[in-house]
C-alpha positions as CSV (number, residue, x, y, z in Angstrom):
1,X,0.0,0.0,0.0
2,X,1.7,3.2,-1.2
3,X,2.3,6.1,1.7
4,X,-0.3,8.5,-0.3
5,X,-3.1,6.0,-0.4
6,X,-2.3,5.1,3.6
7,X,-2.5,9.2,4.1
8,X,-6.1,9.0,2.0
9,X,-7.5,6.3,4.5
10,X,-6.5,7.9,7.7
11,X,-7.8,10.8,6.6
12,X,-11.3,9.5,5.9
13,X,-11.2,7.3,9.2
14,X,-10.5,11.0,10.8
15,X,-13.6,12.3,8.8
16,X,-15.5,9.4,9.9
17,X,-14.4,9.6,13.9
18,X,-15.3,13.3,13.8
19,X,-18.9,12.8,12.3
20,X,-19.7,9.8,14.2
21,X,-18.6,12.1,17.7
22,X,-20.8,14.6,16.2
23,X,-23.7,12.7,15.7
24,X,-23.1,11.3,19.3
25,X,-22.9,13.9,21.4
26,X,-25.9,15.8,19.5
27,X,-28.2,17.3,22.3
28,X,-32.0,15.8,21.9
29,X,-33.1,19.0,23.2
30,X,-31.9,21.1,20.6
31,X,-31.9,18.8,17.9
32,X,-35.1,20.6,16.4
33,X,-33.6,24.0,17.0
34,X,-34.3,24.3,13.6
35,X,-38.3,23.3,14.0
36,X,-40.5,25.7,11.8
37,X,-37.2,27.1,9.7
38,X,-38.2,25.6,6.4
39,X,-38.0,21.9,8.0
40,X,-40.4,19.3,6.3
41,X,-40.2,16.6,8.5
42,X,-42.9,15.6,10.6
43,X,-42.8,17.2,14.0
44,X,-43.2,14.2,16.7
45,X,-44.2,14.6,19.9
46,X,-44.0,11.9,22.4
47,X,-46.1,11.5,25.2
48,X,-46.4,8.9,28.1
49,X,-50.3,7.4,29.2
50,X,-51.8,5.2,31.5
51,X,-53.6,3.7,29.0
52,X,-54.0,0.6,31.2
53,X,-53.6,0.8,35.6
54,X,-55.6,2.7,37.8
55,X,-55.1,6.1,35.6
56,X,-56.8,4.6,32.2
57,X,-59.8,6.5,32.6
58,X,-58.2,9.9,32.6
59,X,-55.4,8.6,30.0
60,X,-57.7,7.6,27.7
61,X,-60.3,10.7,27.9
62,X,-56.6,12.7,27.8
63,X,-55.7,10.4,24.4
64,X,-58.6,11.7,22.8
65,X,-58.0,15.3,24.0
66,X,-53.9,15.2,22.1
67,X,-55.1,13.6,19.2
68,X,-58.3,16.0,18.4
69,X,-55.9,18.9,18.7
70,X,-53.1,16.8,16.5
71,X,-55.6,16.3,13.9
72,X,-56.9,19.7,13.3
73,X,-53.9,20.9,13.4
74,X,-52.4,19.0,10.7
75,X,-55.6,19.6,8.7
76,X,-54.4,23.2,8.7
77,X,-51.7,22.9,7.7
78,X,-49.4,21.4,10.5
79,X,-46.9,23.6,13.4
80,X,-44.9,26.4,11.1
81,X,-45.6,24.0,8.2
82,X,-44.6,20.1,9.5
83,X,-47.2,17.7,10.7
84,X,-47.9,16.6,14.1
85,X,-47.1,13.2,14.8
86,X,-48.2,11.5,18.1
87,X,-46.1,8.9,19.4
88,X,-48.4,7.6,22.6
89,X,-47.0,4.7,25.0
90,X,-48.4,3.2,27.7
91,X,-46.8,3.3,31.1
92,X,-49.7,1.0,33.1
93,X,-49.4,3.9,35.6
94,X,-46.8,2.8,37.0
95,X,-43.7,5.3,38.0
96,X,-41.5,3.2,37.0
97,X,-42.8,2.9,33.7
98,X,-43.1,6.4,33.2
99,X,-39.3,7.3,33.4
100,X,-38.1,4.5,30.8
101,X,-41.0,5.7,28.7
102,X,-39.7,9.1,28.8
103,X,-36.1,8.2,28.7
104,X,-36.6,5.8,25.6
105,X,-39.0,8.6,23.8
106,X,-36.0,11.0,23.9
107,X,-32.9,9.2,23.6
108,X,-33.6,6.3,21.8
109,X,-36.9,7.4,19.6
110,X,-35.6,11.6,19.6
111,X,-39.1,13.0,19.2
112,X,-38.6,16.5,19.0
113,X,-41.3,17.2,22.1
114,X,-42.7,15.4,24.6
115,X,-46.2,16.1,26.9
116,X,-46.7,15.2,30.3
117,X,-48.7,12.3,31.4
118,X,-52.1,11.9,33.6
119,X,-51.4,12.4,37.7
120,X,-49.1,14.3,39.7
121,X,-48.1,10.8,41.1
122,X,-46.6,10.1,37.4
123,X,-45.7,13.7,36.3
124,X,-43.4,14.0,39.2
125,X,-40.4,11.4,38.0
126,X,-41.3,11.9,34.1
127,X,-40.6,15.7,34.7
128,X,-36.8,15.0,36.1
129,X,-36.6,12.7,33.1
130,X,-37.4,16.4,30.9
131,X,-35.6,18.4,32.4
132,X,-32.9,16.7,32.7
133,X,-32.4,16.2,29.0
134,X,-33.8,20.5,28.4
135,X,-37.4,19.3,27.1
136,X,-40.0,21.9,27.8
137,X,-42.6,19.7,30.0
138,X,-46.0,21.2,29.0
139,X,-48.3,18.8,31.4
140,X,-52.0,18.4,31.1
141,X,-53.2,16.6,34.8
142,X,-50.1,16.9,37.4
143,X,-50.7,19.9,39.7
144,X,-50.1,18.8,43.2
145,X,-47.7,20.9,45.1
146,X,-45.1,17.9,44.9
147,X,-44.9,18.7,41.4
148,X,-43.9,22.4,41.6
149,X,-42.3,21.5,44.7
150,X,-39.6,20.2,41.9
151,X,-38.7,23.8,40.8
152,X,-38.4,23.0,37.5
153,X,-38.4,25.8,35.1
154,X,-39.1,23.6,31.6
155,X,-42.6,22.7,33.6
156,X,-45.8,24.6,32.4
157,X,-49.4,23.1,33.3
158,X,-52.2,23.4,31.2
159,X,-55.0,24.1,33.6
160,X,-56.5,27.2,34.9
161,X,-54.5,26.7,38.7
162,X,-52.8,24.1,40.8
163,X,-55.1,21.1,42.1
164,X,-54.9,22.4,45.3
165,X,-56.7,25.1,44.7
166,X,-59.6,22.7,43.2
167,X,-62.0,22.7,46.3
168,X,-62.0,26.5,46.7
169,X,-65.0,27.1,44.7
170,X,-67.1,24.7,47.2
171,X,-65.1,26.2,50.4
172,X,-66.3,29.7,49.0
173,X,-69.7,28.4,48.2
174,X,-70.3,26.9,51.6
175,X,-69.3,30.2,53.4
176,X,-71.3,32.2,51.7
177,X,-74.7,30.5,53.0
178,X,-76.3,32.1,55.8
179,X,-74.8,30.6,59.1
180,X,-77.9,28.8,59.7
181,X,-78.0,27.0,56.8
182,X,-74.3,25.6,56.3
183,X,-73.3,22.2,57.6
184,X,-72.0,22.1,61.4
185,X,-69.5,19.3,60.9
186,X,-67.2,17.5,58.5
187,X,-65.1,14.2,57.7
188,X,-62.5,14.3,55.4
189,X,-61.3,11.0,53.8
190,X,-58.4,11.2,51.4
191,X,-56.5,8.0,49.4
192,X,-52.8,8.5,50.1
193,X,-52.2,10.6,46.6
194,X,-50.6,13.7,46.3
195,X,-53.7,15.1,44.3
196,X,-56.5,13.9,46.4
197,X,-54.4,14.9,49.6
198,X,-53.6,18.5,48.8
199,X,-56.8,18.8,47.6
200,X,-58.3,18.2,51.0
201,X,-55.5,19.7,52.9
202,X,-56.0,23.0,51.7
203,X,-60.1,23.0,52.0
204,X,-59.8,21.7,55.1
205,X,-57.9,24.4,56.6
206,X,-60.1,26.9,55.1
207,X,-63.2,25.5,56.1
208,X,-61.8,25.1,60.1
209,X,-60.9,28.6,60.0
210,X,-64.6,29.1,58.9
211,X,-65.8,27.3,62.4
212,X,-66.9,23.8,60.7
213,X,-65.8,21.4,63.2
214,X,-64.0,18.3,62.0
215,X,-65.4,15.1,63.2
216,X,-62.7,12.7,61.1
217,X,-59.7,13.4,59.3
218,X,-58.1,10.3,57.5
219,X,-56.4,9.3,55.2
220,X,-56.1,5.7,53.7
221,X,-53.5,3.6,51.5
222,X,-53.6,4.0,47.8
223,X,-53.7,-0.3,47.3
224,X,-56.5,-0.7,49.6
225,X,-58.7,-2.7,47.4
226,X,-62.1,-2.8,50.2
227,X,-63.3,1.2,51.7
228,X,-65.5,-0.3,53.3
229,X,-64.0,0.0,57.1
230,X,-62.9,3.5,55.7
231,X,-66.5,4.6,55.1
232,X,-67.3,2.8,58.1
233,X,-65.7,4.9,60.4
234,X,-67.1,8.4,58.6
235,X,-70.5,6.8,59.3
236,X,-69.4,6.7,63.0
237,X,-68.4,10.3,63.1
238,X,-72.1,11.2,61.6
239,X,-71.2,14.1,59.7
240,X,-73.4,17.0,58.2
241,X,-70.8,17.1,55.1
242,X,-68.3,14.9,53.7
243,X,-65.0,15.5,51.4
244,X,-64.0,12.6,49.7
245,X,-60.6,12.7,47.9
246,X,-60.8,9.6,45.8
247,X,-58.4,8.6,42.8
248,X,-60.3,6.0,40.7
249,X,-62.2,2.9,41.9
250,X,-62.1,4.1,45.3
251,X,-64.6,6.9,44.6
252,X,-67.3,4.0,43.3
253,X,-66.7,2.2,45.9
254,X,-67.1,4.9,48.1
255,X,-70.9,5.8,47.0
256,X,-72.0,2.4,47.0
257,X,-70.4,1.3,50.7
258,X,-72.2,5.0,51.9
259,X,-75.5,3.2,50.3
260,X,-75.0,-0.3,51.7
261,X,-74.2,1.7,55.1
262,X,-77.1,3.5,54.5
263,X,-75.2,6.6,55.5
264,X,-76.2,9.7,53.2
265,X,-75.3,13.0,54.1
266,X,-76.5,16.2,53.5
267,X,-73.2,17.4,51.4
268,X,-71.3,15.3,49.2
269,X,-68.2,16.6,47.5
270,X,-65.8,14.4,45.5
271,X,-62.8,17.0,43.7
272,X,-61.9,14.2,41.5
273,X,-63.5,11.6,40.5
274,X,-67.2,12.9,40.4
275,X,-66.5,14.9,37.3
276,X,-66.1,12.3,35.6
277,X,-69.5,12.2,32.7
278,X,-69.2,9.1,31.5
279,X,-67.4,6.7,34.0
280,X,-68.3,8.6,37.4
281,X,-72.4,7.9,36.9
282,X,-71.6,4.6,34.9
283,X,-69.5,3.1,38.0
284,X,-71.4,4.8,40.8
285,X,-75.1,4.1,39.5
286,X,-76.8,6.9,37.4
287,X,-79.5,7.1,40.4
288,X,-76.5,7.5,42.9
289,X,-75.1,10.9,41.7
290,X,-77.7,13.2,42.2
291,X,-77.0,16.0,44.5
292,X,-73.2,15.2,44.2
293,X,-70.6,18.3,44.5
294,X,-67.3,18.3,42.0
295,X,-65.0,20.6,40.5
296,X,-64.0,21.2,37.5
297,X,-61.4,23.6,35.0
298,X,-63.9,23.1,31.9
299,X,-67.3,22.3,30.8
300,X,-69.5,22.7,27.9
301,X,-71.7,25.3,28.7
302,X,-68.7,27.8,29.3
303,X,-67.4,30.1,26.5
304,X,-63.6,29.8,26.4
305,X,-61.3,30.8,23.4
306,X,-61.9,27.8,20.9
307,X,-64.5,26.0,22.8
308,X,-67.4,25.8,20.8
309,X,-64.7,24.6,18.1
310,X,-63.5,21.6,20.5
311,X,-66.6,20.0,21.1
312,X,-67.8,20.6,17.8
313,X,-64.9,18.9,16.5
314,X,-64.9,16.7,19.3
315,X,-68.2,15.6,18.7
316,X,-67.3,15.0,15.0
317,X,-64.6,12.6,15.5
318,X,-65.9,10.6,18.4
319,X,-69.9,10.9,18.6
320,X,-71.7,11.5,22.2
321,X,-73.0,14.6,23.5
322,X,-71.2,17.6,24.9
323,X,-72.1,16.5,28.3
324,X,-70.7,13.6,28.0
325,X,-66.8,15.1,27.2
326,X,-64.5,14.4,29.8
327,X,-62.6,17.7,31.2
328,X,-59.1,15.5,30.9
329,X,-59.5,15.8,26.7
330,X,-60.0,19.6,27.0
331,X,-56.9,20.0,29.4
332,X,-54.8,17.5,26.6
333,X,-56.2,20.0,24.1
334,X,-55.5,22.5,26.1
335,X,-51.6,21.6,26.1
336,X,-51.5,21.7,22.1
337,X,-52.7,25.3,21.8
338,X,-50.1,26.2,24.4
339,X,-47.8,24.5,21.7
340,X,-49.3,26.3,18.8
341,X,-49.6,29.7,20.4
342,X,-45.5,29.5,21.0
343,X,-45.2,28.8,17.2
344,X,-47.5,31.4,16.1
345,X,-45.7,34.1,18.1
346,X,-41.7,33.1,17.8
347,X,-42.1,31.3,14.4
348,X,-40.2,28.3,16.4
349,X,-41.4,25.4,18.1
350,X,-38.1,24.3,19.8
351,X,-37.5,23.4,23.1
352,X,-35.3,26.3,24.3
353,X,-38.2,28.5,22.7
354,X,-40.6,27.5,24.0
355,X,-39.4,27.4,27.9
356,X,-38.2,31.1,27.6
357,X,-41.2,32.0,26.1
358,X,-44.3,30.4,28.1
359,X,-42.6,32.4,31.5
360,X,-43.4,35.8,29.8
361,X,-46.9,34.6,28.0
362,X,-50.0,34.7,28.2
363,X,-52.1,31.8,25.8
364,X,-55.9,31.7,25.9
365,X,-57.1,28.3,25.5
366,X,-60.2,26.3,25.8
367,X,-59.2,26.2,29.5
368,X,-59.5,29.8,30.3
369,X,-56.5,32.4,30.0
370,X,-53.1,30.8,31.1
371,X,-50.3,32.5,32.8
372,X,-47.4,31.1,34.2
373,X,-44.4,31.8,37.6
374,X,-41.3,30.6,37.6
375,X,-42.3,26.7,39.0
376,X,-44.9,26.2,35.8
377,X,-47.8,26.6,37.9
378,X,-50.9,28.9,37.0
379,X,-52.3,31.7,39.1
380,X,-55.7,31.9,38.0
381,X,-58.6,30.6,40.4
382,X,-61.3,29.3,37.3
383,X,-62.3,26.4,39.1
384,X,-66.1,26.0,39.0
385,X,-68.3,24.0,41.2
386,X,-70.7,21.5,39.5
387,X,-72.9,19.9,40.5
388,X,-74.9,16.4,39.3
389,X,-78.6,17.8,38.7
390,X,-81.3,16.1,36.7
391,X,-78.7,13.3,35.4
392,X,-75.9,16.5,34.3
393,X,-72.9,17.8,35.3
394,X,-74.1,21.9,35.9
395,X,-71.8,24.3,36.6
396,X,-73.8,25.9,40.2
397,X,-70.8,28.5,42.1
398,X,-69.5,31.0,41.3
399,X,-72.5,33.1,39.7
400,X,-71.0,33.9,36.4
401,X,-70.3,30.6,35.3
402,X,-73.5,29.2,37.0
403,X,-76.4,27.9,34.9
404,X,-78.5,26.3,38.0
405,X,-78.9,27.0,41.3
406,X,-77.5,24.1,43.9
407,X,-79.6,21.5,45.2
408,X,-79.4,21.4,49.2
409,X,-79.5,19.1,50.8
410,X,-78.4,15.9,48.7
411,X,-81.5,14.1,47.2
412,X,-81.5,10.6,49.0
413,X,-79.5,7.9,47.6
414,X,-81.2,6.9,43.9
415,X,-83.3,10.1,44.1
């Protein structure tokens, strides 16, 4: 082998060695710097669900939420001119799952974004897994204070405020009732879940500070398969009201051990669960929900930016009612116009981009007008109180969302 032809090989090897590094030590995060610069390629967004586990109700209603956005949005012509592509895994709620999900979605599959999953229980790890690799994290269900306990600053939730503040609107709805005519005492029940906890934590407080004497205050493991002994012991307690912070078959179970119990109390709110449409009165008995308080960040008889647009569309592609739409698909929904509204204003839909841009923005979306601080939780209070009335979800408090008047006390069971 002659000297010059030896010189020719090394120097390609060389070549080789230095693109090969390069390729390797590319950054996931800003990979798709370039997003919305005259790229054609498909813009893939990966994203994390409990399709099976104790979480597949929300996952699913929140599947149908990213793919309606996905698909009108690629109908008009795609984000700065590529189309969305969704690539959904399962992570059988389990937080294990959810961080090799995440991991493999980024540095193995390199979509160019990724989108929470449902819980805080879940968002938690699968937002270390984001930030550590620079992903903006926009999230549509994980706002327990554990999650912005994290400090993250690539974190942005897609609801109106933290779930914390998601009893508020019932807290401020029992207080202002004439002293006469609000409940005396109160049990609090809450599975062992950083969303149903903080949930009743915070209205707990409040309502204490109000004068409404606690008569129970528990708290039960998240495995427990029978609530039986745990409704048990708020029948003991006799209680005017009761706040039950349930995650999933627990709340079911709840309503129909109060009716084998024969326990029914005057005031019934369930933060969770109960605003449900389809599942909650399927699972609990459709003569069982009446007179049941919930809280929700949407509904269908509120006008939001894009709304009446949703559940058109909504309807469309999956048939029902309006009634029956789950609040999880709006909040999904909700997560791609935060998406869009980045594009439309920078003209980039890149990670970096879209981090420094959410902390000084303000997007309007089919779940109210969203603002966010440094943690990526929202400081608006839109939380409205619903209430199950004539077989529907109606929002009741505050008055300028309301559409009926609450129903006091509860109708008895199956009324």
């Amino acid at each position: 082998m002659t000297p010059a032809i030896r010189r020719n090989l090394a120097s390609s090897a060389c070549i080789l060695a230095t693109l090969l590094t390069a390729s390797c030590s590319v950054n996931p995060a800003t990979s798709a710097a370039g997003v919305g610069s005259g790229s054609h390629q498909p813009l893939r967004i990966g994203i994390s669900l409990s399709m099976t586990g104790d979480f597949g109700d929300t996952a699913r209603a929140a599947k149908r939420g990213y793919q309606l956005w996905a698909d009108q949005v690629n109908k008009a012509g795609g984000i700065l001119g590529r189309q969305v592509q969704l690539k959904i895994v399962d992570d059988a709620s389990s937080s294990t799952q959810v961080v090799t999900n995440y991991q493999n979605l980024i540095s193995r599959d390199h979509v160019d974004l990724v989108f929470g999953p449902v819980s805080s229980l879940l968002t938690v790890p699968a937002a270390r897994v984001a930030a550590r690799y620079g992903y903006a994290f926009i999230e549509s269900a994980g706002g327990a204070p554990t999650v912005f306990a994290l400090h993250l600053h690539n974190l942005f939730l897609a609801q109106p405020s933290p779930v914390a503040e998601l009893g508020v609107s019932f807290c401020d709805y029992i207080l202002s009732l004439p002293a006469g005519r609000r409940p005396r005492t109160v049990a609090y029940s809450s599975v062992d879940n950083p969303f149903a906890t903080s949930v009743v934590d915070t209205m707990r407080r409040r309502l204490q500070a109000a004068g409404i004497t606690t008569v129970l205050n528990q708290t039960y493991p998240s495995e427990q398969a029978d609530v039986g002994p745990t409704v048990s012991r708020i029948v003991a307690t006799h209680p005017d009201m009761v706040i039950a912070g349930t995650q999933g078959e627990d709340a079911y179970e709840t309503v129909r051990a109060m009716i084998q119990q024969r326990f029914d109390p005057k005031w019934l709110f369930m933060p969770n669960d109960a605003n449900d449409p389809v599942n909650f009165p399927d699972k609990a008995g459709k003569g069982n929900v009446a007179g049941i308080f919930t809280s929700n960040d949407w509904s269908p008889l509120v006008n939001r930016t894009g709304n009446q647009q949703f559940i058109k569309e909504y309807l469309a592609k999956f048939g029902g009612s309006a009634d029956t739409i789950d609040a999880s698909s709006a909040e999904a929904y909700a997560a791609g116009q935060i998406l869009q509204a980045v594009a439309e204003k920078t003209g980039k839909a890149d990670n970096t981009t879209i981090i420094s841009s959410l902390h000084s923005m303000t997007v309007q979306t089919v779940e109210g007008s969203l603002s966010w601080d440094s943690d990526g939780a929202t400081s608006g209070h839109d939380n409205m109180l619903e209430e199950w009335t004539d077989g529907r979800l109606l929002p009741v408090y505050p008055s300028d969302t309301a559409v009926h008047a609450p129903v006091i006390p509860k109708p008895a069971w199956g009324g």
